[in-house]
LOMI-830721 format. One record per residue (C-alpha): residue number from 1; residue in one letter; chain; y, z, x. Coordinates in steps of 0.2 Angstrom, whole numbers, padded with zeros to 4 digits. Each point is the difference from the previous one (the first is absolute). Layout:
<gutor: NUM | balo: a | pavo: A | c2: Y | c3: Z | c1: X> $
...
***
This chain:
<gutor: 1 | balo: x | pavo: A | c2: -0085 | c3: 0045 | c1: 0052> $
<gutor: 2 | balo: x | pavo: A | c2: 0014 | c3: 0007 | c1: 0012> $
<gutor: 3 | balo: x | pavo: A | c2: 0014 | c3: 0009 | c1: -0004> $
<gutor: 4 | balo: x | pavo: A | c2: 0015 | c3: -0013 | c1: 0003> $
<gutor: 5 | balo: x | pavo: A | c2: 0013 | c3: 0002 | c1: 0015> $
<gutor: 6 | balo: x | pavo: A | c2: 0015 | c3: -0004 | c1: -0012> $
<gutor: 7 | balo: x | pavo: A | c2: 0016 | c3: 0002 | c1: 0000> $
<gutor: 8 | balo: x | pavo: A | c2: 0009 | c3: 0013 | c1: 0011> $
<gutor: 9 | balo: x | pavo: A | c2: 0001 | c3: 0010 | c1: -0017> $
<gutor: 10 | balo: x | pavo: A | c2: -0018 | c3: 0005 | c1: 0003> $
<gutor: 11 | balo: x | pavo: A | c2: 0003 | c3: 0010 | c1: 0016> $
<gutor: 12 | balo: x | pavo: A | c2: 0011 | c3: 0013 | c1: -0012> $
<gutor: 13 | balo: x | pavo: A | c2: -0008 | c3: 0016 | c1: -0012> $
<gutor: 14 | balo: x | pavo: A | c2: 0011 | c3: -0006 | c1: -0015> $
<gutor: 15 | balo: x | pavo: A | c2: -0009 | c3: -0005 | c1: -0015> $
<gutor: 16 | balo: x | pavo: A | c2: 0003 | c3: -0018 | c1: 0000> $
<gutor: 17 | balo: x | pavo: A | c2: -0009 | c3: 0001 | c1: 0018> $
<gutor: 18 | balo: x | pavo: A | c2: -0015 | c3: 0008 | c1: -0008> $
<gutor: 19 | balo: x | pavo: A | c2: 0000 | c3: -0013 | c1: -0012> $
<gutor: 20 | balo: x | pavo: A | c2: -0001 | c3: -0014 | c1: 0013> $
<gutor: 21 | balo: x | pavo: A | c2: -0013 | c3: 0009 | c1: 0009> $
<gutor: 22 | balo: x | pavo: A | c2: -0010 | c3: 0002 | c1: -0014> $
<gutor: 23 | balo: x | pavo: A | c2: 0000 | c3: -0019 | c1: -0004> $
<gutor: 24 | balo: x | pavo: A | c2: -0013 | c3: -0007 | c1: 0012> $
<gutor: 25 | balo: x | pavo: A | c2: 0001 | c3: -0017 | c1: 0007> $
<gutor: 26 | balo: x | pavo: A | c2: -0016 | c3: -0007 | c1: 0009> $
<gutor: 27 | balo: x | pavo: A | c2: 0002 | c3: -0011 | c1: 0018> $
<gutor: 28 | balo: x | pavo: A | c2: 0007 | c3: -0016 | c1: -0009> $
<gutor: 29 | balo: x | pavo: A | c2: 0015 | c3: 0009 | c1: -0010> $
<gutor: 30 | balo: x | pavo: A | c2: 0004 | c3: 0008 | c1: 0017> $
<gutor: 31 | balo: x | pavo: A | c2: 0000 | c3: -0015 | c1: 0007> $
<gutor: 32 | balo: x | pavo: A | c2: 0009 | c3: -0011 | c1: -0012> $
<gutor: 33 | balo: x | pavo: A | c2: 0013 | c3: 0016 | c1: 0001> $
<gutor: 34 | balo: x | pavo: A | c2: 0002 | c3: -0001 | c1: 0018> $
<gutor: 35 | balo: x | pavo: A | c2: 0003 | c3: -0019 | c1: 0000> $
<gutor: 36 | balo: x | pavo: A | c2: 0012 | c3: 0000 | c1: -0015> $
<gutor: 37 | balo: x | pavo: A | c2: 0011 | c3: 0015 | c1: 0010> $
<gutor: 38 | balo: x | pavo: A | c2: 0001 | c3: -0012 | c1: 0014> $
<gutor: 39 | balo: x | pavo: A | c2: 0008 | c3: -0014 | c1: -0009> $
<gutor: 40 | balo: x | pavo: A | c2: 0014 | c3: 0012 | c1: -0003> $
<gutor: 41 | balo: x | pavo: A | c2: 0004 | c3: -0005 | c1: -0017> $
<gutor: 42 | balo: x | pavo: A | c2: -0001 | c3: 0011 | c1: -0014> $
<gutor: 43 | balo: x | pavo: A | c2: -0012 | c3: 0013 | c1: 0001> $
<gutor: 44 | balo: x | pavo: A | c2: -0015 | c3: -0003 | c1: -0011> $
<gutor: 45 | balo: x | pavo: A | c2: -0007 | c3: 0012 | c1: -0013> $
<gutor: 46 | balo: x | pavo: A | c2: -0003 | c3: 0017 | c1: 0004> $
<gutor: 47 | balo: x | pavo: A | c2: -0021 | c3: 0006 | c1: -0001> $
<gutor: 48 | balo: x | pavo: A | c2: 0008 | c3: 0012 | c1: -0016> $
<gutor: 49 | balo: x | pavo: A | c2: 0006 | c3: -0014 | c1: -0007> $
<gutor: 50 | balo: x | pavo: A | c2: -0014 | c3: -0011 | c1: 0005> $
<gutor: 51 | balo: x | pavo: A | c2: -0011 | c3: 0012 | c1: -0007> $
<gutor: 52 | balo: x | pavo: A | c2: 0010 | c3: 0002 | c1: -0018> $
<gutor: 53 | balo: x | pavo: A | c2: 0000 | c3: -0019 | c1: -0001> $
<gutor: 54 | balo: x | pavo: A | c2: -0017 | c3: -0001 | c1: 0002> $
<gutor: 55 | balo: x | pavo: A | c2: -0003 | c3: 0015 | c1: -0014> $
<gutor: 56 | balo: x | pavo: A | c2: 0012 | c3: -0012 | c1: -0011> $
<gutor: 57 | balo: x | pavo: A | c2: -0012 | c3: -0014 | c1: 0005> $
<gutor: 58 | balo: x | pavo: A | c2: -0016 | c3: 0009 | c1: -0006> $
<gutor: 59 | balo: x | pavo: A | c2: 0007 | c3: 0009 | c1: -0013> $
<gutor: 60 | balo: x | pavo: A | c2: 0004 | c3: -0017 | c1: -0011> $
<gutor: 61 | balo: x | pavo: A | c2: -0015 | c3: -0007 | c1: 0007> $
<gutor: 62 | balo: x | pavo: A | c2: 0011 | c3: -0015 | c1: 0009> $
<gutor: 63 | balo: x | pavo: A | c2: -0008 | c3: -0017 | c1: 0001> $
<gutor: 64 | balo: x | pavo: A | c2: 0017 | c3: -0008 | c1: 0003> $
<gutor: 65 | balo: x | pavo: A | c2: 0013 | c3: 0007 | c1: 0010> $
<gutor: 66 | balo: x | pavo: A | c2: 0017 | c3: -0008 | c1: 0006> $
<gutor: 67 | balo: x | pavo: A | c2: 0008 | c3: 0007 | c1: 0017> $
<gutor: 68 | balo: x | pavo: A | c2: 0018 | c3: -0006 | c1: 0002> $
<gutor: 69 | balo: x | pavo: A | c2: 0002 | c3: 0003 | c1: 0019> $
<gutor: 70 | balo: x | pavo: A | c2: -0016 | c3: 0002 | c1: 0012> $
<gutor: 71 | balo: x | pavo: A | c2: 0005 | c3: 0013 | c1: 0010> $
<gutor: 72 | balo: x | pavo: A | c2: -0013 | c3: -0007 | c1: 0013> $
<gutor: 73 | balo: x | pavo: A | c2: -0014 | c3: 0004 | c1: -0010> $
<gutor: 74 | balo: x | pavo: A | c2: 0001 | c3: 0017 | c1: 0001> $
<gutor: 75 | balo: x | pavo: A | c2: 0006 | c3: 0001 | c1: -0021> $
<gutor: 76 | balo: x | pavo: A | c2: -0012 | c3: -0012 | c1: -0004> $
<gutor: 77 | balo: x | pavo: A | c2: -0017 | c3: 0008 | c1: 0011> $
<gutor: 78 | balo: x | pavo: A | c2: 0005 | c3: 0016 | c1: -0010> $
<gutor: 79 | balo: x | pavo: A | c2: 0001 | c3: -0009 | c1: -0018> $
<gutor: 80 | balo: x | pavo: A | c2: -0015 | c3: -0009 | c1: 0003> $
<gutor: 81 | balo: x | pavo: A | c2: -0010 | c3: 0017 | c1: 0002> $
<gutor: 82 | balo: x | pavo: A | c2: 0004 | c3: 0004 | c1: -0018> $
<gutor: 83 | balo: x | pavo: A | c2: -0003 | c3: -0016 | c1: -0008> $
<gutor: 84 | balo: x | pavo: A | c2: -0016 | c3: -0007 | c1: -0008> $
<gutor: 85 | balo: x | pavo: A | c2: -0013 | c3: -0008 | c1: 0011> $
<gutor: 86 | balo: x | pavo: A | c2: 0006 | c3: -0017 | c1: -0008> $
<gutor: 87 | balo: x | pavo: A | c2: 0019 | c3: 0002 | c1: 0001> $
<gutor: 88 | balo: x | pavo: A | c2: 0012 | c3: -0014 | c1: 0007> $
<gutor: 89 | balo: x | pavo: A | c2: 0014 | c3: 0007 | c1: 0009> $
<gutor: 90 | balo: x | pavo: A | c2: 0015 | c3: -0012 | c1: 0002> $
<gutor: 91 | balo: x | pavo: A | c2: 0013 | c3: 0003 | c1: 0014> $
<gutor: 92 | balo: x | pavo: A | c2: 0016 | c3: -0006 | c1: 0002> $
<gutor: 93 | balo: x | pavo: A | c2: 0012 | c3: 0001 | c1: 0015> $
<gutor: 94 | balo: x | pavo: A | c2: 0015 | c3: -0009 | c1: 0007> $
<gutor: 95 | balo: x | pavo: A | c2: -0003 | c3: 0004 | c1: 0016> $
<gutor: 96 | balo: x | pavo: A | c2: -0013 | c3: -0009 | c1: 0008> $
<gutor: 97 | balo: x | pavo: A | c2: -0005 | c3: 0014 | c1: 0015> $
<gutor: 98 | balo: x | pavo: A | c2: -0004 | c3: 0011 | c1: -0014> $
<gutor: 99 | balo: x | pavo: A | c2: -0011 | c3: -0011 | c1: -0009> $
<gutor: 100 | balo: x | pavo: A | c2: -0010 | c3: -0006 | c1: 0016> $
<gutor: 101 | balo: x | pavo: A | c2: 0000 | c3: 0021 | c1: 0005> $
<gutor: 102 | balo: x | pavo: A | c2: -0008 | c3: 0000 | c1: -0018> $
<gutor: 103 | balo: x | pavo: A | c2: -0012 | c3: -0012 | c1: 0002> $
<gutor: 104 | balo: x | pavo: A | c2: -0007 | c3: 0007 | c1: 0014> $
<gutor: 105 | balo: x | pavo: A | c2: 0001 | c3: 0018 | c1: -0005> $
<gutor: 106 | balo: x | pavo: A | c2: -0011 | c3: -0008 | c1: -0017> $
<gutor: 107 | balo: x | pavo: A | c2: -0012 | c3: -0010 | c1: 0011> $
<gutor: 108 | balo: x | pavo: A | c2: -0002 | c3: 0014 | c1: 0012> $
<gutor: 109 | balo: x | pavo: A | c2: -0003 | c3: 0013 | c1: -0012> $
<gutor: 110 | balo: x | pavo: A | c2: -0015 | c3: -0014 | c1: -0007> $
<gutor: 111 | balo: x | pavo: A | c2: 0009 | c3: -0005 | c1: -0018> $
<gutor: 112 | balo: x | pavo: A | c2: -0008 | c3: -0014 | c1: -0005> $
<gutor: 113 | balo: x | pavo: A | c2: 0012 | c3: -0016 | c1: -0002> $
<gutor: 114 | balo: x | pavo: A | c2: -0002 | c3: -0003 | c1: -0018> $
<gutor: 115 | balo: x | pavo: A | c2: 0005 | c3: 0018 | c1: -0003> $
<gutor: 116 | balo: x | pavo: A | c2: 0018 | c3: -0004 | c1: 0005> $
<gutor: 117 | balo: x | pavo: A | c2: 0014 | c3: -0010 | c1: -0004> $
<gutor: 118 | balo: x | pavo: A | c2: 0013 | c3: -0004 | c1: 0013> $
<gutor: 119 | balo: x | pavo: A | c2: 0015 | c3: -0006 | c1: -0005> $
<gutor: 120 | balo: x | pavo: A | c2: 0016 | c3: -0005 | c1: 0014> $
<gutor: 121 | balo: x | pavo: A | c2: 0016 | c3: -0002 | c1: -0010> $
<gutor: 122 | balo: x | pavo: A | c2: 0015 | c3: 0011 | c1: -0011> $
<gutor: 123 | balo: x | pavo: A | c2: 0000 | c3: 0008 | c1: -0014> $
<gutor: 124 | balo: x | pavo: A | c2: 0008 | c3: -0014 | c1: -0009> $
<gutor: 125 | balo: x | pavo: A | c2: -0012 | c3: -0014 | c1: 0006> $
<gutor: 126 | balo: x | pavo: A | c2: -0016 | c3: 0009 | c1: -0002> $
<gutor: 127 | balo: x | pavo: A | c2: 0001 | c3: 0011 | c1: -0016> $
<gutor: 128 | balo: x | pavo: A | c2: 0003 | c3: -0013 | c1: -0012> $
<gutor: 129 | balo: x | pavo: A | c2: -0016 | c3: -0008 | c1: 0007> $
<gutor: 130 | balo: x | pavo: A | c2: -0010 | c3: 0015 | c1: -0004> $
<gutor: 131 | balo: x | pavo: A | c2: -0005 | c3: 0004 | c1: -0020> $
<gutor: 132 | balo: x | pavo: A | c2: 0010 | c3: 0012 | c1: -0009> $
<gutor: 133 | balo: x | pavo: A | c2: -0009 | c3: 0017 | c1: -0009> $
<gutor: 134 | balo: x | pavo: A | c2: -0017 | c3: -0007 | c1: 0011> $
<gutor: 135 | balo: x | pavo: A | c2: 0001 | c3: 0017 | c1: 0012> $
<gutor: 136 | balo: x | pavo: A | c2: -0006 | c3: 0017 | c1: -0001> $
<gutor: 137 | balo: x | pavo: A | c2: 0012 | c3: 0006 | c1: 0016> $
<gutor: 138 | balo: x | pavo: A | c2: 0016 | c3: -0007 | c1: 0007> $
<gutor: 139 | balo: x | pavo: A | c2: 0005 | c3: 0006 | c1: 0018> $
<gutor: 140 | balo: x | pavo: A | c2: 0016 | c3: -0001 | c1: 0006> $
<gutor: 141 | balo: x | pavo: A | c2: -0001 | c3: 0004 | c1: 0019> $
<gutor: 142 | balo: x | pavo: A | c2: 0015 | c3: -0007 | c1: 0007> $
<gutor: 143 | balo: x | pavo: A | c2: 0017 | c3: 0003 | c1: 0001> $
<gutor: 144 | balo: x | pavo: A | c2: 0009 | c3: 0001 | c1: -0018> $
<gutor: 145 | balo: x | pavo: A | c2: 0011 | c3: -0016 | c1: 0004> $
<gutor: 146 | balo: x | pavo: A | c2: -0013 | c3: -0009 | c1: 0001> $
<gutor: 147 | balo: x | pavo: A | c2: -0006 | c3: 0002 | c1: -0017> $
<gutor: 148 | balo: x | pavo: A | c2: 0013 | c3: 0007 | c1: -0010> $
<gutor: 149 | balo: x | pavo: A | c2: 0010 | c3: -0015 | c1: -0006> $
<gutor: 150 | balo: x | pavo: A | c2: -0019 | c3: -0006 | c1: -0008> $
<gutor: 151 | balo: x | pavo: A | c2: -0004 | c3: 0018 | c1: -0008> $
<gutor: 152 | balo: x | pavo: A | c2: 0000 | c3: -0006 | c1: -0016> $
<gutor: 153 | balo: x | pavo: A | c2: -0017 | c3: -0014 | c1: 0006> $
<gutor: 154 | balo: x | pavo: A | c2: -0006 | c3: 0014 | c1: 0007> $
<gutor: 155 | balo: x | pavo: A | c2: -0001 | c3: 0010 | c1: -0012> $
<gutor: 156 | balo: x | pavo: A | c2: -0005 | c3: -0015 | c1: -0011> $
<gutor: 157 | balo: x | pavo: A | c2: -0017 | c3: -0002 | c1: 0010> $
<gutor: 158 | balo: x | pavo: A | c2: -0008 | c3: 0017 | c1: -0002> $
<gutor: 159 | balo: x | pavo: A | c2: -0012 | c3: 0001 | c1: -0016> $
<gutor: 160 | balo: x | pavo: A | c2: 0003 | c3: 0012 | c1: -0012> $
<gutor: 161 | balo: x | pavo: A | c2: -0009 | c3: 0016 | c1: 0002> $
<gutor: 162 | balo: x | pavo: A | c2: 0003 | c3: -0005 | c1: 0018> $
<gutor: 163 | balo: x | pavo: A | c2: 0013 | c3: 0008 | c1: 0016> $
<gutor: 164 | balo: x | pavo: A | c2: 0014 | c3: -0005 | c1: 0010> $
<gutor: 165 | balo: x | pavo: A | c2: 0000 | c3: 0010 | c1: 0018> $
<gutor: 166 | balo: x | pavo: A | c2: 0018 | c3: -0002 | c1: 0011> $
<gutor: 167 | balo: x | pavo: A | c2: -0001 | c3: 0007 | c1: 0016> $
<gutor: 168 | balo: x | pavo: A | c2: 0013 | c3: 0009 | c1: 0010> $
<gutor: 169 | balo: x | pavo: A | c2: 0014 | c3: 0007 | c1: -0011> $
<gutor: 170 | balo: x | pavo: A | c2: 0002 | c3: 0017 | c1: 0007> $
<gutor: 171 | balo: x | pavo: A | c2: 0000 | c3: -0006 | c1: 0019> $
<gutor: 172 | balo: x | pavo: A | c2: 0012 | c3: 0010 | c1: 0009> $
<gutor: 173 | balo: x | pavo: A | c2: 0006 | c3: 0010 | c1: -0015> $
<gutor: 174 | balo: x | pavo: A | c2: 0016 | c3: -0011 | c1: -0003> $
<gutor: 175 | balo: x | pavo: A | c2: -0006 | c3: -0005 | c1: -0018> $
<gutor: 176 | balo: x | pavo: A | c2: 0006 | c3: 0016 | c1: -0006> $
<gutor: 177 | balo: x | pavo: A | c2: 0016 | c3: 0000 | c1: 0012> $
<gutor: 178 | balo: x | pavo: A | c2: 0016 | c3: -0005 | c1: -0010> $
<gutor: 179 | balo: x | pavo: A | c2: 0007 | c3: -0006 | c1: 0014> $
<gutor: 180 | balo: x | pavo: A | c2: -0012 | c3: -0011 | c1: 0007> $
<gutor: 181 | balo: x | pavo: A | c2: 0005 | c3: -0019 | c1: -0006> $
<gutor: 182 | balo: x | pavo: A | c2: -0010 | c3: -0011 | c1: 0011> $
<gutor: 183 | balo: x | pavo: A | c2: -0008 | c3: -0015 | c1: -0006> $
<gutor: 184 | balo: x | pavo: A | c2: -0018 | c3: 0007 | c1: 0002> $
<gutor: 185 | balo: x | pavo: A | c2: 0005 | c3: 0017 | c1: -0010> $
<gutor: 186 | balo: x | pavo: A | c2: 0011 | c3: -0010 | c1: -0014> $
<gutor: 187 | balo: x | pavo: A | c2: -0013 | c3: -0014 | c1: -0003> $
<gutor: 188 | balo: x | pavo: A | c2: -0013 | c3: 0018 | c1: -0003> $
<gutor: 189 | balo: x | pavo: A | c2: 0011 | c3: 0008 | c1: -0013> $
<gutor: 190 | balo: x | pavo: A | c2: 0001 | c3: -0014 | c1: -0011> $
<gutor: 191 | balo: x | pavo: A | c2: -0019 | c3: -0003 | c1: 0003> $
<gutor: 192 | balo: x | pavo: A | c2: -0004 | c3: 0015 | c1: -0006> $
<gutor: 193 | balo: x | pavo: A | c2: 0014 | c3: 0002 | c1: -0014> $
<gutor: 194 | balo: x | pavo: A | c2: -0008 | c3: -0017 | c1: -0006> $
<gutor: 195 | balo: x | pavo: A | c2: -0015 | c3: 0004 | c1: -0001> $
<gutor: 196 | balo: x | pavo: A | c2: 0004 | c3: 0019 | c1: -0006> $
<gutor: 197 | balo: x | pavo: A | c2: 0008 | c3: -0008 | c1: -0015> $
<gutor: 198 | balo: x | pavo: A | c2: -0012 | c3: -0012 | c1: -0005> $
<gutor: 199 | balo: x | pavo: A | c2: -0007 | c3: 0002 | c1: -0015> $
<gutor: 200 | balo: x | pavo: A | c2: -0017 | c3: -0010 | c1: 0003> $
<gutor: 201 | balo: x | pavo: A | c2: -0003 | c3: 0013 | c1: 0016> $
<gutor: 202 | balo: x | pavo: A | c2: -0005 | c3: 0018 | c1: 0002> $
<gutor: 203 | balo: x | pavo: A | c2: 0006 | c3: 0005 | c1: 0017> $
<gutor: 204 | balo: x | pavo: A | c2: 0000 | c3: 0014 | c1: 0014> $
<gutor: 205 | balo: x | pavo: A | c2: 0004 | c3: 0003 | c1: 0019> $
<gutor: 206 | balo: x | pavo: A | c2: -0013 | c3: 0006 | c1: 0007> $
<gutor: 207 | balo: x | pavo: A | c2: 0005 | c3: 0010 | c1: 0019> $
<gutor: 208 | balo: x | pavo: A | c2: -0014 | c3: -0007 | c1: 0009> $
<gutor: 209 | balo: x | pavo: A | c2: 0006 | c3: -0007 | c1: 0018> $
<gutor: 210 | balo: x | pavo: A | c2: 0014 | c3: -0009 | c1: -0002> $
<gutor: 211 | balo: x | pavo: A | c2: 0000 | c3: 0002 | c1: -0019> $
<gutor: 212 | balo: x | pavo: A | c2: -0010 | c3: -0011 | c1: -0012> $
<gutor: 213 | balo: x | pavo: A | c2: 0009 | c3: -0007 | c1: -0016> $
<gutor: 214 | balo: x | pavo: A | c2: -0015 | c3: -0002 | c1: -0013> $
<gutor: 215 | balo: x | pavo: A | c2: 0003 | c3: -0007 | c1: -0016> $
<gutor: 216 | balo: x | pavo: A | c2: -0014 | c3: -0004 | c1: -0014> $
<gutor: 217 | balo: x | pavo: A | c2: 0003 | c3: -0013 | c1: -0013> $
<gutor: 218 | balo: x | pavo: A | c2: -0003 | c3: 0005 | c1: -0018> $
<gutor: 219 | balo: x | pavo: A | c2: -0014 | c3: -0008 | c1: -0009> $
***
């Protein structure tokens, strides 16, 4: 393995650097971040957060996992390093340059096909296809707009016992900033009120990268 290039965080001494260095992604990771920084869309998963998902993965011992935005492969590479031998990961996206960027990261890191799932379409068309309380893991790695107005499915699909990962609700500080209103920062507070005040859910924010919401669902 080889420590990753990264994001630019990587090149500073603060503890959240130290934490991306010390999260090691091999040539296809590298790779697959490379490429999904070039589409210049949203940034994929940090190797911190990578590297948490993949603990969340192995620590429930995940045979089926859902990730709701591919992030071009670079979420689900990670996930898949925690998962059982035999897990299914199913990937959704809307955007179809991410999904081929995943594809590609998945056959070049040599996943085999019948290991993944992936899945072009919204939130609204593709999770009422998918079997509610059938997965140990639910990813969100996209923006929260693209998943907010369905969190009750969501939430509906992980098993109980089983977590629910949203990633990127501290970037750039502004969830904490009362003055901050944009759509992006709004649509995360009441993500994370939501789910905070859900009875059925035990929840935290973890600092990790760009902040990780977690929340397990009571058996």
């Amino acid at each position: 393995m080889t420590i990753a290039s990264g994001p630019p965080s990587q090149g500073g001494t603060g503890g959240a650097a130290w934490a991306d260095r010390y999260a090691t992604e091999d040539p296809a990771l590298t790779a697959a971040r490379a490429r999904v920084t070039a589409l210049g869309g949203p940034p994929p998963v940090e190797p911190a957060v990578g590297a948490t998902l993949a603990v969340l993965a192995a620590g429930s011992s995940a045979r089926a996992v859902v990730s709701i935005g591919s992030g071009g492969g670079v979420a689900g590479l990670w996930l898949l390093r925690g998962m059982r031998s035999d897990g299914v990961l199913t990937v959704l996206d809307t955007d179809p340059e991410q999904l081929r960027a995943a594809r590609r990261a998945l056959a070049d890191a040599g996943v085999p096909p019948g290991r993944t799932r992936m899945i072009f379409g919204t939130p609204a068309e593709v999770l009422p296809r998918l079997s509610p309380g059938a997965y140990d893991l639910v990813v969100c790695a996209g923006p929260p707009a693209d998943y907010a107005g369905h969190l009750a499915a969501v939430v509906g699909l992980v098993r109980p016992g089983g977590t629910l990962a949203c990633h990127g609700l501290l970037a750039g500080d502004r969830i904490g900033d009362r003055a901050a209103r944009d759509p992006q920062t709004v649509a995360w507070r009441e993500l994370a009120r939501t789910v905070r005040e859900d009875e059925a859910l035990t929840s935290a924010v973890l600092p990790v990268g760009a902040g990780l919401l977690v929340a397990a669902r009571r058996a």
